[in-house]
Residue, then its C-alpha position, 0 to 999 in steps of 0.5 A: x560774692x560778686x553778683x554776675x549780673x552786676x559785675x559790670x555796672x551797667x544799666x539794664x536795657x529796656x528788653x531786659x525790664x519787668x518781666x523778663x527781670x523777674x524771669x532772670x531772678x526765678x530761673x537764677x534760684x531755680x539753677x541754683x537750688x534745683x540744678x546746681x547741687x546736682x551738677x557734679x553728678x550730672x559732670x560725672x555722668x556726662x548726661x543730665x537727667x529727665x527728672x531736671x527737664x521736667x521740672x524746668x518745664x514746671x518752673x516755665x522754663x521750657x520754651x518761654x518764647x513759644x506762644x501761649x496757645x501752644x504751651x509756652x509762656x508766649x516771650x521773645x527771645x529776651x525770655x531765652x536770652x534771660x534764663x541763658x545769662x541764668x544757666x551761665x551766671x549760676x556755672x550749669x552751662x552743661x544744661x542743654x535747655x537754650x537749644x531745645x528753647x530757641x533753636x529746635x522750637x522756633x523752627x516747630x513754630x515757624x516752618x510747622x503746620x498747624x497741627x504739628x505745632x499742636x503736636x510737638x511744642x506743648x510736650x516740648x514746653x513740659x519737657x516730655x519732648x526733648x529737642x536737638x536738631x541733627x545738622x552735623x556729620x562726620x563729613x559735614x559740618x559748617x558746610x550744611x550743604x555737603x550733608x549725605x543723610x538720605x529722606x526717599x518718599x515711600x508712598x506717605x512715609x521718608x525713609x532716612x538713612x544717615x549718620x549725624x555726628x556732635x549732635x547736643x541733648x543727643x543722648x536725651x533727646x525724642x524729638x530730633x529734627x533732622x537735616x536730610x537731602x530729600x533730591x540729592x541732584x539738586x544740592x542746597x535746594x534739595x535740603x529738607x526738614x524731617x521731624x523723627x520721633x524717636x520713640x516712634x519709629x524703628x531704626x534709629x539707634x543712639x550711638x555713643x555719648x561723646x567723651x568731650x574736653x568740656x561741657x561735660x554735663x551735656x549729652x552730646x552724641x552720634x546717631x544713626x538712622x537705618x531705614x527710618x519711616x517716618x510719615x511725610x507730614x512730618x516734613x517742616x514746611x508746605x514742600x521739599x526742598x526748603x531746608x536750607x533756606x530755613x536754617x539760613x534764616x535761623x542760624x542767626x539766632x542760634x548764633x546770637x544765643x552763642x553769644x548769650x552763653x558768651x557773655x554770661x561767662x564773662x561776667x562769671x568769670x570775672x566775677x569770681x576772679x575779682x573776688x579772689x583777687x581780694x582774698x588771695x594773698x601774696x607777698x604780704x598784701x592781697x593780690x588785687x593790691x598788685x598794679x599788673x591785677x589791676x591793669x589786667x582787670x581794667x582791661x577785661x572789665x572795659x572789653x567785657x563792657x563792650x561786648x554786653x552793650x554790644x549783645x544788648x543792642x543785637x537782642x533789641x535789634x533782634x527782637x524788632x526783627x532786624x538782626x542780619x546774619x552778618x551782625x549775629x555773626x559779628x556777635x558769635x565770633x567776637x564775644x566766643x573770642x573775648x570768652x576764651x580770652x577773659x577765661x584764661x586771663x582770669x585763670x592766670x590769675x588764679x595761679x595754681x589753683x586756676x588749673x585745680x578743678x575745684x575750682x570754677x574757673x577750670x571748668x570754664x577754662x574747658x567749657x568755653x572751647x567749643x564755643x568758637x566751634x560749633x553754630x559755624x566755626x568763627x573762620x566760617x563766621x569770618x567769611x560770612x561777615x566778609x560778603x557784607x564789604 
């Protein structure tokens, strides 16, 4: 089989060297002899299991960019983009590992107080904590601004009461940041981070594993929150207030982590396409033999190719601190866009059996959708790259 990760023939970047190449190869075997021959199950039961979390944090494949002290592996997001490109090389885009990795920690390790971070990131690193950030409603969603769930002070404590809706690892998850409007007179600057625990407070209630088009294998759900307390400490960040201004600085790397998935699916894609090119005959002679394949597959290779050196260069931009949000935005919208694109080309060229849920490239054919979806739809991405002209 065509190697994913050498489909396209490029050099490897410098931030993808030593040990985060060595990262790549471990947590490829990993998905592939640990996660991969249980996938259908997970497929099936539209929810992983806890046993698969603990074990991807005994592999080191929890929160690789947390700092050592803190119970992680003390990377960049070079480590994240790497087991990411894994999960997406492997076809295990179902693992929800890439959000609890490199959205809900860093904003533990960035916004929390000493010893919140004591508390929560070692147990996220082991998977003892499962991580989800709770932004979305039913009536707000790019528009983080419009968010309803209530955090009142009662002495030392925040009763939240809300609803959140879409929300990934929903059905797993037992660290659960949460998007709240502690003044809700003051709109974007009375946007709040409150940390719940669900196995700790009363009130919260998980309501349904939401029945997707794709990505089947990961628990995404509504929640509820009826009077939930939850002490004050538990606010990230020194006061009230500063939620928005956290997920605006944030956002950029989940929507480079989009693009992570994106990529890596592409190369999938175009992988198992070309290898079946090859062995797929039709009248007469195999199908890669036929110029119309090979015009399509020039054409995917070469745009695929743009969109990896494209990604390469916003990973080494952001870990040197300087990835705008107008670039990342660039990056989730555009290689969310080509994914579709190739993974329908790619199933077109797959005749019947394309549409066949045996095989791969249906399963990616559904899972890609959301992509342009969720992290900020792509128009919302459109807008945004638009105040930098």
């Amino acid at each position: 089989m065509t190697n994913p990760a050498e489909v396209l023939g490029l050099p490897k970047p410098a931030w993808a060297a030593d040990e985060v190449g060595m990262l790549y190869e471990m947590a490829s075997r990993f998905m592939s002899e640990e996660i991969a021959p249980r996938y259908e199950e997970f497929e099936k039961n539209e929810i992983f299991d806890r046993e698969s979390w603990l074990k991807a944090g005994a592999a080191g494949l929890l929160c690789a960019s947390m700092p050592e002290k803190y119970g992680g592996s003390g990377g960049t997001f070079a480590h994240e983009s790497a087991i990411i490109e894994a999960i997406g090389h492997v076809g295990v885009d179902g693992f929800g590992i890439g959000l609890h990795n490199s959205i809900v920690a860093p904003y533990i390790l960035h916004y929390g107080s000493e010893e919140q971070k004591e508390k929560w990131l070692p147990k996220l690193a082991t998977g003892e904590l499962i991580g989800a950030i709770a932004m979305t409603e039913p009536g707000a969603g790019s528009d983080l601004q419009g968010v309803k769930t209530r955090a009142e002070k009662d002495g030392n404590h925040y009763k939240i009461n809300g609803s959140k809706t879409f929300i990934t690892n929903g059905q797993l998850a037992n660290l659960i940041i949460v998007v709240t409007k502690t003044d809700p007179d003051k709109g974007a600057k009375g946007t709040s981070l409150i940390v719940v625990e669900t196995d700790e407070v009363e009130g919260f209630e998980r309501g349904r594993n939401l029945d997707k088009i794709g990505l089947k294998a990961n628990d995404t759900s509504e929640l509820f929150f009826n009077d939930v307390r939850v002490p004050t400490s538990n606010l990230l960040g020194h006061e009230e207030g500063k939620g928005f201004v956290q997920l605006m600085q944030q956002l950029p790397q989940e929507r480079l982590q989009i693009g992570t998935g994106a990529i890596a699916m592409i190369e999938r894609a175009l992988a198992l396409t070309i290898d079946y090119v090859k062995e797929r005959k039709a009248f007469g002679k195999a199908i890669i033999d036929f110029q119309n394949t090979q015009f399509k597959l020039a054409e995917l290779k070469t745009e695929a190719t743009i969109g990896r050196v494209f990604y390469n260069d916003c990973v080494a931009r952001h870990i040197d601190g300087g990835l705008d949000p107008f670039t990342a935005s660039m990056a989730k919208y555009w290689l969310s866009d080509l994914q579709g694109k190739v993974v329908d080309e790619c199933l077109q060229l797959h005749g019947g059996y394309g549409y066949m849920n045996e095989y791969p490239i249906a399963r990616m054919f559904r899972d890609a959708r959301v992509q342009r979806i969720y992290g900020g739809t792509n128009e919302i991405m459109k807008l945004l790259i638009g105040r930098s002209l």
